[in-house]
C-alpha positions as CSV (number, residue, x, y, z in Angstrom):
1,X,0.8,-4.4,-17.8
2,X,2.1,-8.2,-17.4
3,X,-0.2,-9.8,-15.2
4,X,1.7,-11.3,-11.7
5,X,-0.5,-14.7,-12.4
6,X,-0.4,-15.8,-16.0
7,X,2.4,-13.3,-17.5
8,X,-0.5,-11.7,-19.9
9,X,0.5,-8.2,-21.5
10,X,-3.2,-6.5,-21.0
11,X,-4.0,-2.7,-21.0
12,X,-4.9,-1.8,-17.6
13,X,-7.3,0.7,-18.5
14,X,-9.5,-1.7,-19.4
15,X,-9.7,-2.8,-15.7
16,X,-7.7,-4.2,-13.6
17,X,-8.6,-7.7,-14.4
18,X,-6.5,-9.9,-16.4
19,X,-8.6,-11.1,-19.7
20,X,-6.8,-14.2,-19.8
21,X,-6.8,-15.7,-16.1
22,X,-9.2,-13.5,-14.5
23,X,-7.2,-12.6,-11.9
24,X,-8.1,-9.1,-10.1
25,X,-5.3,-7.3,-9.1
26,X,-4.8,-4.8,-6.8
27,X,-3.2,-1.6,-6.9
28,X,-1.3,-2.4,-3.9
29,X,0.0,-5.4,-6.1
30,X,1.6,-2.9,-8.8
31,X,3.4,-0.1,-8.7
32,X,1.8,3.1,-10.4
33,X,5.2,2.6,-12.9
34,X,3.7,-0.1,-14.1
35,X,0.3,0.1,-14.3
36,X,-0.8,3.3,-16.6
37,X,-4.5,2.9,-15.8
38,X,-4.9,6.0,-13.9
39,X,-4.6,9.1,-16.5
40,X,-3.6,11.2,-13.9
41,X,-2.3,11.9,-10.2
42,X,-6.0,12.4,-9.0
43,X,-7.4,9.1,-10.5
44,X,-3.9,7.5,-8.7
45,X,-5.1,8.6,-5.2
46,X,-8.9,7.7,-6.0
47,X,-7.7,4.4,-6.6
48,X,-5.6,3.9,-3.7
49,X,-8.2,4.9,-1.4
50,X,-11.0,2.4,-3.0
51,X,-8.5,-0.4,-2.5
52,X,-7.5,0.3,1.4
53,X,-4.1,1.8,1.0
């Protein structure tokens, strides 16, 4: 993922926190497309609902 701040390439998985700017993005930021962090459709939805959508 290419991070909206600093134009990073970092591996969401990781977290959703860019390594270089420290910038914490939100999954209402990025499109799932994007992103690849979640492994599957569950993890997708348990994100989501953490972050208020």
């Amino acid at each position: 993922m290419i991070c909206p701040s600093c134009d990073f390439d970092f591996d969401p998985a990781r977290g959703l926190q860019c390594p270089r700017c420290g910038e914490a993005i939100d999954c209402s930021e990025i499109g799932c497309a994007n992103c690849d962090a979640c492994n599957d459709v569950f993890q997708q939805v348990t994100r989501r609902i953490r972050s208020g959508d």
